[in-house]
C-alpha angles and dihedrals in degrees: 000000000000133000141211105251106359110093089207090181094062094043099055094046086066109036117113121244096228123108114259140119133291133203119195115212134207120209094275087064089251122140122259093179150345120208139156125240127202082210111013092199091058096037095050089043092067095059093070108029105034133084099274129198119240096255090051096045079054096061101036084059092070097042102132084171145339112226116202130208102199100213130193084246157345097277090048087058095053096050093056092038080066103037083055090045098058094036093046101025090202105205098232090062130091102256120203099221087205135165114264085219134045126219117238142178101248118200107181120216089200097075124067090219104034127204134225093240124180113234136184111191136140107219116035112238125210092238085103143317121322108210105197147332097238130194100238135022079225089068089046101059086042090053082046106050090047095050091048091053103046097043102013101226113180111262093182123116121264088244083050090051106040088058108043126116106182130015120292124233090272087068086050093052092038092244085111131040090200101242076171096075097029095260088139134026129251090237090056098035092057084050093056087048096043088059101044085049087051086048090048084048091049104253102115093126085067089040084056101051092044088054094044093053084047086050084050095052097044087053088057100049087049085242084147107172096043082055093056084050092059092042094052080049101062090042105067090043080054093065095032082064099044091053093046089112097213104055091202139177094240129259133119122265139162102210112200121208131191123206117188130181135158103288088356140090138171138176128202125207112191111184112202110181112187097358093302112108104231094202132268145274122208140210138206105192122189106240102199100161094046098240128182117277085243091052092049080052104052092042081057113054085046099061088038092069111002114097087003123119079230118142103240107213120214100260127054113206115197141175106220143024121278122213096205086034084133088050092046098046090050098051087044090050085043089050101043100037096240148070107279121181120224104200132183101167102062130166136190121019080344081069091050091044083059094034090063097036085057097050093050089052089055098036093051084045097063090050094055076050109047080048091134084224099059094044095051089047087065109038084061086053096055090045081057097044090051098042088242120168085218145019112270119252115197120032127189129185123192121203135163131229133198146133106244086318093319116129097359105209125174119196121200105191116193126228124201137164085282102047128247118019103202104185103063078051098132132194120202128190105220106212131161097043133097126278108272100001100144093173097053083038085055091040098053093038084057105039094047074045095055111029074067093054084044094051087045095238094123136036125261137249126225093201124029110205111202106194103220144042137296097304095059094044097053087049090055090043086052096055098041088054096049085049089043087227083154087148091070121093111226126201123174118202115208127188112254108234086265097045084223119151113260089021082088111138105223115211114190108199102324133034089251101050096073121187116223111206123171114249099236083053116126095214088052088054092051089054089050089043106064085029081077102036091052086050094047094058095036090061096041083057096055098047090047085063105037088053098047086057092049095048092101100119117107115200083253090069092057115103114223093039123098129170091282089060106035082047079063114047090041096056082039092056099028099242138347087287092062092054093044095062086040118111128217090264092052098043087053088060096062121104105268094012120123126199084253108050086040077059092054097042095057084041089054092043098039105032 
């Protein structure tokens, strides 16, 4: 790799081994790009003599010059590679587009009758107690509204309440119990406080059994409307807690999930503070130099926290694998003052805690995806890249799905204008065929397809996706031409050798006619696009059926469950139905049943 103006052999003759920072430099003297090096000689070196990517190779043509900070260490050097991030924002970073204030719960120690009061700040002041802080100011209000009905805390201003002479609309409604006009006492009112604030700090099993005991003693002492007060009380943190999705053993944690799709990429952040998950914040990075998604990750963690003023809880939660994950943990222990734990491998409601985090990043990716601009953008891409007088404007994409030949399924997913249209989504078993023939199992799925285009009983496609290499697509040529369908547009997508995205190899109506597109193309990520999503529901196919003949285990087969137990789980989960949809989490909540044998019970019913 050579440059214009940068002599990258001389420099590197001359640059030191010792971690550090580097900064790369264009011609006007702006930054490219900041990063860190364990040893900046060997880390330098492979951007001119390695296999770059084409993004890479774009950057390093405009180096005018590379400048080195030479740190003590490689968490020193993290911790300047951010501080420079977020002063230079060098466009070929991953920059964390964040809020310069945080959104908190505020009690203030200076008013005889506090409020709940919703409060973004950067830096906590000592004028009260700071609750947060919170993801969203979304999560905040919601925290809020629930506090203020179940225990009616006050939500006025301090100028409302000074003033007023009789009780406002939110008494009326019991979201307030008028501390403005002496309805209740100070000593009553801070209780009530006391307890929301316990709630918003995710005690609200110890707020409940304190109600309940006061619910107890008011009874006694025939105080029964008071009592009534307390029971309504515990009933409606009764059902707060039964709606808290992730039923956890307490703990904080920030839990960090990557979602990663061909021209698209989304990041997930859930807080959970004292076992209650608080709500979640997502990102969508650039990623011009087409980094790993453990590499994004890591990037990203470290500009979350590192140089923030950003409370670090004690437990880090991630998606995927680092690299660097001791370095990491040691510059986020050095930062917050305190051992903190990054975890990949998590079990338990830890698992949950990921589990969500990584539904939310894929759930707020397909609907970057399903954006109607961005579709349209590239359904005009792929019209130009196929020469088309038009955008297309049905797509269909075939792929097969087996384990080593068991429970052959083939799925065949629609694209339209609009994105996915599920339901034109098809499955097809595949019988009659050999064990692991992909190429009879494609020829029988298109031709059953197509004799129904032909007859006109179903509608047809303008462009035909095969999902695999030559072999597939002359099979799906074959059959077009017996069904003279000329009028179809086939394109075959084959795996590069390293079955990385945007390695794809395009083939246009016959296995010697391939297609180039960019990687960066957005032609080429529809294709990929509906490539996955072909393959996602053609495996979900195929397990659907290879689990449903393998589902052959009764409760009395499992060993470790007698009458008493089965008894048991059938009376907990209502039938055999109810513990066949269970999961291992669920199965470990009934009465006599241990995390282990739950384990052995899904294994038995779902092979």
């Amino acid at each position: 790799m050579t440059t214009s103006s940068f002599d990258a052999k001389h420099f590197l003759d001359n640059v030191s081994q010792a971690p550090g920072i580097y900064r790369m430099l264009n011609a006007r003297g702006e930054t490219l790009y900041v990063g860190k090096a364990k040893r900046l000689k060997a880390r330098l070196s492979s951007y001119f003599r390695g296999r770059l990517n084409t993004k890479t190779q774009a950057m390093v043509a405009h180096i005018a010059d590379i400048q080195v900070t030479v740190t003590r260490s490689e968490i020193e050097a993290l911790l300047l590679e951010q501080t420079l991030i977020k002063e230079l924002r060098p466009p070929y970073n991953i920059l964390l587009r964040d809020d310069k204030s945080y959104p908190f719960v505020f009690v203030s120690d200076r008013h005889p009758y506090p409020a709940l009061e919703y409060k973004r700040v950067r830096k906590r002041s000592n004028d009260g107690r700071y609750l947060g802080p919170y993801p969203s100011s979304g999560a905040v209000r919601e925290s809020l509204s629930l506090m203020q009905k179940i225990f009616r805390i006050r939500n006025c201003e301090d100028s409302v309440f000074a003033h007023r002479s009789r009780p406002c609309l939110q008494y009326q409604i019991q979201r307030c119990s008028a501390p403005c006009v002496d309805y209740i006492s100070q000593e009553d009112y801070q209780r009530d406080l006391e307890h929301a604030v316990m709630c918003l700090e995710g005690k609200s099993d110890a707020v409940t059994q304190a109600l309940t005991h006061a619910m107890e003693v008011a009874s006694e002492a025939l105080n029964f409307e008071e009592a009534a007060r307390f029971r309504d009380q515990v009933k409606q943190l009764r059902e707060l807690q039964q709606r808290q999705f992730v039923d956890t053993e307490g703990g904080d944690a920030d839990i960090f999930a990557l979602a990663q799709r061909p021209g698209a990429l989304g990041i997930s952040v859930l807080s959970v503070r004292d076992g209650r998950l608080l709500g979640a914040r997502h990102h969508m990075p650039a990623n011009d130099l087409d980094l790993t998604p453990e590499q994004l990750l890591a990037d990203f963690v470290s500009q979350f926290y590192l140089g923030q003023p950003r409370e670090i809880p004690g437990e880090v939660i991630i998606s995927h694998p680092l690299a660097d994950a001791e370095l990491l943990t040691e510059a986020l222990c050095q930062q917050a003052g305190k051992r903190i734990r990054l975890a990949h491998q998590v079990r338990g409601h830890r698992a949950q805690w990921q589990h969500l985090a990584m539904t939310n990043a894929e759930q707020q990716l397909a609907s970057q995806l399903a954006n109607q601009t961005q579709l349209s953008k590239r359904f005009a891409a792929l019209q130009h890249a196929l020469h088309l007088d038009e955008p297309p404007q049905r797509l269909e994409c075939f792929d097969i799905s087996h384990s080593q030949g068991e429970a052959t399924v083939a799925s065949c997913v629609v694209f339209d204008q609009n994105g996915p249209r599920k339901g034109d989504y098809r499955h097809f078993r595949i019988e009659g065929v050999a064990a692991g023939d992909d190429y009879a199992a494609m020829q029988q799925v298109l031709t059953r397809r197509l004799k129904r285009v032909k007859s006109g009983e179903a509608e047809k496609p303008d462009i035909l996706i095969v999902d695999g290499g030559k072999g597939q697509l002359n099979m799906a040529r074959t059959v077009l031409d017996e069904l003279a369908l000329p009028e179809i547009r086939l394109l075959g997508v084959a795996k590069g050798s390293t079955r990385k995205a945007g390695l794809e190899t395009l083939f246009l109506e016959t296995s010697d006619n391939t297609l180039s597109l960019d990687p960066a193309s957005p032609a080429l990520h529809l294709i990929q696009h509906i490539r996955d999503e072909s393959h996602r529901f053609a495996i979900a196919g195929h397990r659907a059926q290879r689990d449903k003949a393998r589902r052959t285990s009764t409760l009395q087969d499992i060993p470790g469950i007698g009458p008493k137990r089965r008894r048991e789980l059938l009376r907990y989960f209502g039938g055999l139905q109810g513990v066949q949809k269970a999961n291992r989490e669920e199965l470990a909540r009934a009465p006599g049943i241990s995390s282990a044998l739950a384990e052995t019970i899904h294994r038995s019913l779902h092979g």
